[in-house]
C-alpha positions in Angstrom: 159.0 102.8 33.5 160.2 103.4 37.0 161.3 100.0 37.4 163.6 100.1 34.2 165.7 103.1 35.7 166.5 100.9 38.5 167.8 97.9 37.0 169.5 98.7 33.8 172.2 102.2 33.4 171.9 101.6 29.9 169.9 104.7 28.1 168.0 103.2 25.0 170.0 103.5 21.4 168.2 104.8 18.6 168.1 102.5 15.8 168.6 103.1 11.8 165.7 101.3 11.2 162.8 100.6 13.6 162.1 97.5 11.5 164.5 94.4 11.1 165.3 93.2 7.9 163.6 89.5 8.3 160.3 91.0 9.4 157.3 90.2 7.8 156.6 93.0 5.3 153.0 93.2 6.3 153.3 93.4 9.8 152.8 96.5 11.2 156.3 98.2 12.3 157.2 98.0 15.6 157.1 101.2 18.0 160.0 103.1 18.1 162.3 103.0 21.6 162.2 106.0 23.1 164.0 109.3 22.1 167.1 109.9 23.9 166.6 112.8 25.4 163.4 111.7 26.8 165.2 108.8 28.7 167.4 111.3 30.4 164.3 113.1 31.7 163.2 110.5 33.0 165.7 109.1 34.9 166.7 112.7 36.1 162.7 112.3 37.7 163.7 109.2 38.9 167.2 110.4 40.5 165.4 113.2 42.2 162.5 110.9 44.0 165.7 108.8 45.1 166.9 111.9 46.9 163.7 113.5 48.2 163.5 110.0 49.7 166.4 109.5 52.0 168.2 110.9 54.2 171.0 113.9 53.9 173.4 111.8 55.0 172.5 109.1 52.7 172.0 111.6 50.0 175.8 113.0 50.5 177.7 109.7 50.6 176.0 108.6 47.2 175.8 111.5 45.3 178.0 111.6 42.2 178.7 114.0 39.2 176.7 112.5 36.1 174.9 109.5 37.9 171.8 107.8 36.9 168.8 106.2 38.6 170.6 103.1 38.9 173.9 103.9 40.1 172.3 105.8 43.4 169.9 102.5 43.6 172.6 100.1 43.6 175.0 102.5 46.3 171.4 102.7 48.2 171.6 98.7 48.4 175.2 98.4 48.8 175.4 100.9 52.2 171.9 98.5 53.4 173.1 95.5 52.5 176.7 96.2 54.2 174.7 97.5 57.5 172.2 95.0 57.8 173.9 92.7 60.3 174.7 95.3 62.6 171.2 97.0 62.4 169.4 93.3 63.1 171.6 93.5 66.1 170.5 96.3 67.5 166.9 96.0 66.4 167.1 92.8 68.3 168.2 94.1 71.7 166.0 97.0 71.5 163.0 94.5 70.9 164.0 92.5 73.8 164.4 95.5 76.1 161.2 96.7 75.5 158.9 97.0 78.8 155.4 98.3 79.0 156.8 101.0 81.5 158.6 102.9 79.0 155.2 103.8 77.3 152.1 106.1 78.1 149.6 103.1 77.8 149.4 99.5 76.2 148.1 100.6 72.8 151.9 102.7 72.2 153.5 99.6 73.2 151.8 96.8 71.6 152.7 99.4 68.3 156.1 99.7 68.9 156.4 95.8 69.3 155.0 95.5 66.3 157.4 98.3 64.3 159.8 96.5 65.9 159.4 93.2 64.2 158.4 94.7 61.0 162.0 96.7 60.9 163.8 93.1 62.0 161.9 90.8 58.7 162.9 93.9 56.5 167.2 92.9 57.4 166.0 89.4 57.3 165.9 88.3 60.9 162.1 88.0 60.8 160.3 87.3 64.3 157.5 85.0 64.7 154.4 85.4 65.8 154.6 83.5 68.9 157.9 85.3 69.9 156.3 88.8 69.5 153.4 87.3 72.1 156.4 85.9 74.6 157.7 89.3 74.1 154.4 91.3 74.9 153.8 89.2 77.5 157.4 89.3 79.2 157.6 93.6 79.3 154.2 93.3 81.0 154.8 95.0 84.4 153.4 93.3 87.6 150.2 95.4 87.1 149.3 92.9 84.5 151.0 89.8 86.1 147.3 87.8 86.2 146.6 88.7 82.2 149.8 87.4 81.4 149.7 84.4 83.2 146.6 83.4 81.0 147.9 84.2 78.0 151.4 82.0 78.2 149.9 79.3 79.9 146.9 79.4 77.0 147.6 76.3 74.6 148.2 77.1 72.0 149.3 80.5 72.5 146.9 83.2 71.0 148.2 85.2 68.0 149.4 88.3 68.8 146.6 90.6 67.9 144.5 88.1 69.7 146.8 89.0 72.7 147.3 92.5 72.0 143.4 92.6 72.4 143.4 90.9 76.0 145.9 92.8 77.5 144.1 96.3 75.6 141.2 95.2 77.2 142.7 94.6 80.3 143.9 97.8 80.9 140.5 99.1 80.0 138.9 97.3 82.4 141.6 98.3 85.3 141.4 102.6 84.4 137.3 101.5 84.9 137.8 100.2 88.6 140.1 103.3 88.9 137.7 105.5 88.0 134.9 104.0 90.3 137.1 104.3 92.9 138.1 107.9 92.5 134.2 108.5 92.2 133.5 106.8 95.2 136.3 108.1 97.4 134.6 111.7 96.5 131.1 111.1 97.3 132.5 109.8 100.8 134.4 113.4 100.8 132.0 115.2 100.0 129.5 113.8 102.6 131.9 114.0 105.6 132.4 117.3 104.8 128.5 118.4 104.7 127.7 117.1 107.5 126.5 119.6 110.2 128.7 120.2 113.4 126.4 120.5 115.9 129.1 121.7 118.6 129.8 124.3 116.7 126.1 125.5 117.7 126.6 125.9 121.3 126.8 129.1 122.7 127.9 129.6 126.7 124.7 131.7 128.1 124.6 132.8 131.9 121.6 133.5 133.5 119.9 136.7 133.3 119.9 136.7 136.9 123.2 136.5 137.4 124.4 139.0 134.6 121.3 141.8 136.6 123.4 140.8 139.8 126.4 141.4 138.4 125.6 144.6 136.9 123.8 145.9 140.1 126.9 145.4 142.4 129.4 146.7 139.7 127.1 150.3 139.4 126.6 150.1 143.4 130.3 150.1 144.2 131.0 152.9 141.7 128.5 155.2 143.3 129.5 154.8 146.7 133.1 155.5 146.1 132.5 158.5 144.2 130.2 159.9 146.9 133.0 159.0 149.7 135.7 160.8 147.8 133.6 164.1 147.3 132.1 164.1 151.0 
C-alpha cells in the first residue's frame, strides 16, 4: 500500500459501476477501489514518514503546498541522484585516508571501513572485497607492520572479515604482553622497595668509658672555678 504512494500521484477514481459490462454475470463482483478520501489519508501517512525521515534541510527544499507521497519521493531521488557523483568522491578519499591512528582501537576502525564501503555501493561505486583488505591493511600503523605483512603477502588474500579477525586478534594478543609487562614491572617495584635498609640501622655509640670521662672532667672544671672565684 506503501509502495503504491511512491510510484504513481494518481489518487484512485471511483467508478459508476464496480462491474464491467462484459463480465460474467455469475462471477462474483469485483472489490471496490478504494474511497477517495481514504487514499488521501493514506498518502498524507505516507508524506509524513517521508519527513520524519530526512533531514530539515532536506525536508525544506522539497516541501510543497498540496504535494503527495510521490512528488516528495521523486524530489528525494532527484537531489540524490544529482549529488551522487560528488558524494562517491568524497566517500572515496575519506576511505582512502582512513588510518588506524585516527581510532580508539581496531574494532572502531575495521567498522568505519566497513560503513565506508557500504555508503560508496549505495552511489554506485561499490568496493570490493579485496580492496577493503588492501585498505585495512595499508592504515595499519607500524605497530602492526608484521600482521600486515602476512595478510598481503597471504595468496589468495583472506576476505575481509577473515582479516578483520587477524588483525582483532592481533591487537588482543599485543594489550596481553602489555599487561604482563606492566604486572611484572610492579612486582620488581614493589620488591625493591621492601627490602630492608640495613644502614639505616646503625647507630654511632661511644663508649661508656669515654662518655663517664667526659662527664667527670666537664663537672671537675666547673667546681673548681666556682670555688676560685668565691675564695
Amino acid at each position: 500500500m506503501v509502495y503504491d504512494h511512491l510510484i504513481s500521484s494518481t489518487p484512485p477514481t471511483q467508478s459508476s459501476s464496480n462491474q464491467p459490462k462484459d463480465a460474467d454475470p455469475k462471477a462474483p463482483a469485483p472489490l471496490p477501489p478504494p474511497a477517495l478520501d481514504s487514499w488521501e489519508r493514506i498518502d498524507a501517512i505516507v508524506l509524513q514518514w517521508i519527513y520524519g525521515t530526512i533531514s530539515n534541510d532536506l525536508v525544506q527544499t522539497i516541501l510543497k503546498k498540496d504535494t503527495t507521497a510521490f512528488h516528495a519521493w521523486t524530489a528525494l531521488a532527484d537531489l540524490f541522484n544529482d549529488s551522487k557523483a560528488t558524494r562517491a568522491v568524497y566517500l572515496k578519499t575519506k576511505f582512502a585516508n582512513t588510518r588506524l591512528d585516527n581510532f580508539p582501537n581496531m574494532h572502531a576502525y575495521c567498522q568505519e571501513l566497513k560503513i565506508l564501503a557500504d555508503q560508496l555501493a549505495n552511489v554506485d561505486s561499490p568496493v570490493d572485497d579485496k580492496d577493503l583488505v588492501i585498505q585495512l591493511v595499508t592504515g595499519l600503523n607500524e605497530q602492526y607492520e608484521g600482521i600486515g605483512a602476512i595478510i598481503q603477502n597471504t595468496e589468495p588474500l583472506p576476505s575481509f572479515h577473515a582479516a578483520r579477525s587477524k588483525v582483532t586478534m592481533e591487537e588482543q594478543k599485543k594489550a596481553h604482553q602489555a599487561a604482563l609487562a606492566i604486572s611484572s614491572a610492579g612486582t620488581a617495584l614493589h620488591a625493591t622497595t621492601t627490602k630492608p635498609d640495613n644502614s639505616a640501622s646503625f647507630e654511632y655509640r661511644s663508649e661508656p668509658g669515654d662518655r663517664g670521662r667526659g662527664r667527670g672532667r666537664g663537672r671537675s672544671r666547673g667546681r673548681g672555678r666556682g670555688r676560685n672565684n668565691w675564695g
